[in-house]
N, C-alpha and C positions, 0 to 999 in steps of 0.2 A: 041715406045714400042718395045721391043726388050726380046724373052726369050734366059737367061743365060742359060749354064751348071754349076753346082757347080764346084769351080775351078780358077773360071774369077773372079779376084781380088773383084771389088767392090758392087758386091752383093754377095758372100762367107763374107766378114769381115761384111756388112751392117748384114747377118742374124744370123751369128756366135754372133759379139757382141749386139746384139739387146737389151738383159736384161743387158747389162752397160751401155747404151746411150750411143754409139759412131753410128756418121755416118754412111751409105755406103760410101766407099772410103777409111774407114781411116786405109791403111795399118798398123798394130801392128804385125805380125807376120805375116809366110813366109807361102805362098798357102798351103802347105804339113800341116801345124800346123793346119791352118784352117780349112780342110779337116779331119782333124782327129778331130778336136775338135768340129765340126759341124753333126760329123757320132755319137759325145758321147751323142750331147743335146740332135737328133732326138730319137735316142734309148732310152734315160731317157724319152723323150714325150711321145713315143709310150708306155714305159710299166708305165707312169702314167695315161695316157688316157685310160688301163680300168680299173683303179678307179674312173672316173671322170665320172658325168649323161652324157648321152645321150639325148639331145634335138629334138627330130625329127618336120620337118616339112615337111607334107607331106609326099612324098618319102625320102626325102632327112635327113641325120645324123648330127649332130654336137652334137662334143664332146672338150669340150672348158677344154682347159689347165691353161689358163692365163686372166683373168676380173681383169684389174685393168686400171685406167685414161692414164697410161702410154700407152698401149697396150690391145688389145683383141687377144688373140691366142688361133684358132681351127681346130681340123681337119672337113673338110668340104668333107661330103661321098656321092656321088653322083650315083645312081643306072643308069644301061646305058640306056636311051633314058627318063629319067624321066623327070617332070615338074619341072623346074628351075624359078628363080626369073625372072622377067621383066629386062630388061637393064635400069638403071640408075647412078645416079652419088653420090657421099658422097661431103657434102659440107665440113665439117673440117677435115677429114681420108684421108690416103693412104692407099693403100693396097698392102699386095707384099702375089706373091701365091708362095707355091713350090709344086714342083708334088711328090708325095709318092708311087702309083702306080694309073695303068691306062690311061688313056689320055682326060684331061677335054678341051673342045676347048672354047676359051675366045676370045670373041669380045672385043676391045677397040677402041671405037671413028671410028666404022665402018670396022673396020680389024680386022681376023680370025686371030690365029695361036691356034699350039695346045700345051697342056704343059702336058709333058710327066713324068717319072719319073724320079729325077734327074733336072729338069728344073726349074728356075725360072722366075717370071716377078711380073713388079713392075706397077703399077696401082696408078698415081698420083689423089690427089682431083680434085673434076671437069672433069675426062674423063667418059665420057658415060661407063659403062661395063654391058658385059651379059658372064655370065656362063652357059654351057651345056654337057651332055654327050651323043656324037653321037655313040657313039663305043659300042662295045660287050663288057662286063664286066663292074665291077666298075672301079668309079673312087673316089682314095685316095689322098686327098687335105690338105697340110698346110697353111691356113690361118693367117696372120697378118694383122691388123687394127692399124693404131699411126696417133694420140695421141687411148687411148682407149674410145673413147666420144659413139663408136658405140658396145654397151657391149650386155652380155647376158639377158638382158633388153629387147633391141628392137627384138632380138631373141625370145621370150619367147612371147612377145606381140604379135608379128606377125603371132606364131604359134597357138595363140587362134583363129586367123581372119582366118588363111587358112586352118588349122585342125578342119574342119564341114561338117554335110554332104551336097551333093549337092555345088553349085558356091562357093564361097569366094563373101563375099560384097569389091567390089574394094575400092567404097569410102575409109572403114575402114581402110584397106589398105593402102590405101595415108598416110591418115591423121597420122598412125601410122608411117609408115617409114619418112613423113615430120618432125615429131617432136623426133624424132631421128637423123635428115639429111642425110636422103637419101632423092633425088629428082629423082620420076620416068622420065623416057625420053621419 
């Protein structure tokens, strides 16, 4: 696990061409292009994301850009020191974050770092992950899910289970993120 700066070749081209299906890695154009044409998509997301519902759960915001098989893409709004998801793992996803502002600190497979803005990091299937925000302020997250098998579906389910008064029934919980694939850790 390793977070990029936007910049370094193959996560710049992996998140630039994302809605073409092309790889990470697959140089098509020259850092500079990328750079510029990665600073046009975020700004197009940002001023479609508030057209777009607001899903909250809990403390936490998502405002989903993109629900399709291919891909799930959202911004993931994190209030600072709120209740975040349990660490678990996606059996058919990866997941790649980029930081928008703030600083969200992400465990994978038992190692901290933090992802700033400007940052990326890519979250293979199968690695254990937990998200949180330790820090003063929000924090502003770009979220990608591929294939999109983990859509605004198990979003919306999940925040019927958690958004009640008093506990969450954990059971429900499982069972909802298991058949979605997520497997709690």
């Amino acid at each position: 696990m390793s977070v990029l700066k936007v910049g370094e070749a193959g996560i710049m081209n992996g998140l630039v061409h994302l809605g073409a299906n092309v790889l990470p890695g697959d140089a098509q154009e020259s850092p500079e292009e990328g750079r510029a044409q990665l600073s046009v998509e975020l700004r197009s997301m940002s001023m479609e994301a508030g057209t777009q519902s607001v899903l909250r759960i809990g403390e936490l915001d998502l405002r989903f850009l993109v629900t399709d098989k291919g891909a799930t893409v959202f911004e993931f709004i994190v209030p600072s020191r709120a209740r975040v998801p349990a660490p678990h793992y996606h059996q058919e996803a990866d997941e790649t974050l980029y930081g928008l502002e703030g600083i969200l600190t992400i465990t994978v497979d038992d190692r901290k770092q933090e992802l700033g803005a400007g940052d990326a990091i890519f979250i293979p299937r199968g690695s254990v992950h937990h998200h949180e925000n330790l820090h003063d302020g929000v924090s502003r997250t770009l979220a990608v899910l591929t294939p999109g098998s983990i859509g605004r579906r198990y979003f919306e389910e999940i925040a019927e289970v958690i958004n009640v008064p008093g506990k969450p029934d954990v059971a429900k919980a499982k069972e909802v993120m298991l058949r979605h694939g997520l497997v709690p850790a």
